[in-house]
Phi, psi and omega in degrees: 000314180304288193323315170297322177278333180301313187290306173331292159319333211260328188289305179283324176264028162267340182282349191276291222276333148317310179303289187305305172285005179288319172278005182281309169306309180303298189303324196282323176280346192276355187284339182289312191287335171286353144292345183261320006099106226226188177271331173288334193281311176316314200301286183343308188289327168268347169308303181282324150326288154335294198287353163291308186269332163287315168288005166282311154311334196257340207307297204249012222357074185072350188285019151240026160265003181255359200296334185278003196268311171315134162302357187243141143312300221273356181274321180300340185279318171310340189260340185266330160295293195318288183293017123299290210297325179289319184308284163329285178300322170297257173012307191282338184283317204296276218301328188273322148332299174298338164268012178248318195282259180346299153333291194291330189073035169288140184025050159055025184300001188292315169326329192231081196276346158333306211295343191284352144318329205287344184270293176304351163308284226294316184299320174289322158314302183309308199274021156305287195312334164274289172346284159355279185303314186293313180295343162312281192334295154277354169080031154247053172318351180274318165279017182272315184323278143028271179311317208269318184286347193265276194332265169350292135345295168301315177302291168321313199276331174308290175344287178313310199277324200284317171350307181280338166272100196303343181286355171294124160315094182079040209317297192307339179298292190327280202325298178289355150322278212291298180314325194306299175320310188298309182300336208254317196292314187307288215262024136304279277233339162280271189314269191329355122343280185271001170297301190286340196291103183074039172258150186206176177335303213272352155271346161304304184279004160303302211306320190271343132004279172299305196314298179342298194295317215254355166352341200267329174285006171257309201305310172235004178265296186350274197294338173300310172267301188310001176266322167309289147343307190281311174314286143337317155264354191313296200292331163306288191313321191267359183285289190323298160339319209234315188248352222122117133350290151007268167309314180304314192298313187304308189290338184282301180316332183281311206293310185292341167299259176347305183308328170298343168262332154318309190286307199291260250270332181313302214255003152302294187298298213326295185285340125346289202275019150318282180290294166336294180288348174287297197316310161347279196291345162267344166300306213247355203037026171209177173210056164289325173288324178292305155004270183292323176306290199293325181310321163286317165294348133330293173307278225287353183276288237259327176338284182322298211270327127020286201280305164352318179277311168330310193287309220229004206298289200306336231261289157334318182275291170356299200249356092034259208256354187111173175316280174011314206257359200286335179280341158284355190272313162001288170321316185268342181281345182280282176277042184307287201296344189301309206277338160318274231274342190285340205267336180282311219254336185251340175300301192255033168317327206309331187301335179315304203286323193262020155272047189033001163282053193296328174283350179291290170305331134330316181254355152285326163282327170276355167301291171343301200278310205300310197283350175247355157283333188300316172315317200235352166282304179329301171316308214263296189301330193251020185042037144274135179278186244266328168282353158301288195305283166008313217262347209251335166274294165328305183281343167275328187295333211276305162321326177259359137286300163321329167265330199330303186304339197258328180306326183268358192245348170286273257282310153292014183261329181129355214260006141219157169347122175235166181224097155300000000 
């Protein structure tokens, strides 16, 4: 039991320091790039970010998010094949929708030739996100480590370089394409290896198999995470909408910060106590100490610099990143508490899928989607401005976190069915 929490440990801090130094990069970089750059140039950017992260939910309808759950590696490996081949054809149906809709100038898409991106992001993000799971899966924490400083790395320097030339189209679109690409290549050079090796007909028809078995996770994880997703961009779409690009630009920059310290614990811890809390739970049928272990270390990583933003973010953004940017640091002081309860309540959501509760959570992401449009419409309906609503999305968002954690803390005490 000790040799298993050392390895556990050991797991999480090669993923924090990997995490950590990606973001580190992001962070290092952003004062150059917000000189290159203006909030309008951002609001695009976080437009096609969005949209990007919501059609990557619809791609595979979720099953790769199941992949850590089979007890045999070659059934997780079948399921993870399986959710490619859907994922690829849903994309090829999307991009030819989407070339017609462009062509044709529907609700006025001729304007916006980025979206013809939007299919090929998407299919890469997913298959980041399989990938992922299978080196979870398999114990290749080197290539997840990897993957994550290259992205990052590729993402910064792309910014950076295409910044000076303006005739480049969409730079920053281009730049998170082009990382993307750099991510999927680390694990080309692995993964595709233990996919393809000896697949033959009859894994094809496993892969479906499975699907077949796992049917409840498209059924309530879809809307669940695609309600997650929308929620989650909700405030880019409706700031550009209501207030600007601008505001969209101003808002993305507090959010990519703040999201860096959120991301260092997500994809450290998360993905971790994944795998970690199954073992748990079929040994002890309960995992309340990795529970608690982590829930605290969590807290004591994230306090400091929490209050630090708190305290000092307009001051800070100002001379950082420039005048310009000084309403965004506004912007981060708002969301200080949002970003608290999110860094706590999302590493170990994962419990939700294995107590089965994907409709408990389903219906919570749509609360979720329902409470953060109501937040940020209302206002804009009601000529408050852009910092009402903010603040009016933070405290609901932040409450509903905050049951999400007490929900997750029944489920590691043992107190539903669980699937093990």
């Amino acid at each position: 039991m000790h040799e298993h929490f050392n390895l556990s440990r050991s797991r999480v801090i090669k993923l924090f320091l990997a995490t950590g130094l990606s973001q580190f990069i992001l962070l290092a970089t952003s004062p150059i790039i917000t000189r290159l750059y203006n909030p309008d140039d951002y609001g695009i950017y976080s437009l096609f970010v969005s949209s990007t992260s919501v059609i990557s939910i619809i791609l595979a309808g979720t099953y790769e998010q199941a992949i850590l759950l089979p007890k045999t590696q070659k059934s997780s490996i079948a399921l993870a094949l399986g959710s490619i081949l859907v994922a690829a054809t849903t994309s090829l149906l999307l991009l030819v929708l989407l070339f017609l809709a462009y062509s044709l100038n529907i609700f006025g898409l001729s304007k916006s030739p980025w979206i013809l991106l939007l299919p090929f992001s998407s299919l890469l993000l997913l298959l980041v996100q399989i990938f992922l799971q299978l080196s979870l899966r398999i114990d290749l924490i080197q290539a997840i480590t990897i993957s994550r400083t290259v992205q990052s790395f590729f993402l910064a320097l792309s910014q950076i370089i295409f910044g000076f030339f303006s005739f480049i189209w969409q730079p920053l679109v281009l730049s998170y394409f082009l990382a993307l690409v750099a991510s999927i290549s680390v694990y080309f050079k692995i993964i595709p290896s233990l996919l393809f090796r000896g697949v033959r007909v009859t894994t094809i028809l496993k892969s479906f198999t499975l699907m077949k078995f796992l049917i409840h996770f498209p059924k309530y994880m879809l809307i669940g995470q695609l309600s997650n997703v929308i929620s989650t961009a909700a405030p880019v779409f409706i700031l550009a909408y209501s207030y600007g690009s601008t505001s969209a630009g101003l808002y993305t920059i507090a959010a990519r910060l703040l999201g860096l310290i959120s991301a260092l614990i997500t994809s450290s811890y998360g993905d971790v106590f994944r795998s970690e809390s199954l073992n748990q739970l079929r040994l002890n049928k309960n995992c309340i100490s990795l529970f608690q272990s982590y829930l605290f270390s969590i807290i004591s990583i994230t306090l400091f610099p929490l209050l630090l933003i708190a305290a000092f973010a307009p001051f800070l953004f100002g001379i950082v990143f420039g005048s310009e940017w000084h309403d965004s640091g506004q912007i981060a002081r708002i969301l200080v508490p949002l970003t608290a309860t999110q860094s706590c309540a999302t590493p170990m959501a994962s419990l939700f899928l294995i107590a089965r509760l994907q409709k408990l959570d389903m219906c919570w992401q749509v609360l979720r989607l329902f409470m953060s449009l109501l937040c940020l419409m209302l206002p804009s309906i009601l000529n408050y401005d852009a910092s009402f609503a903010l603040k009016c999305y933070v405290t609901s968002m932040s409450f509903l976190y905050l049951f999400h954690l007490f929900i997750q803390w029944r489920i590691s005490l043992g107190k539903f069915p669980l699937y093990v």
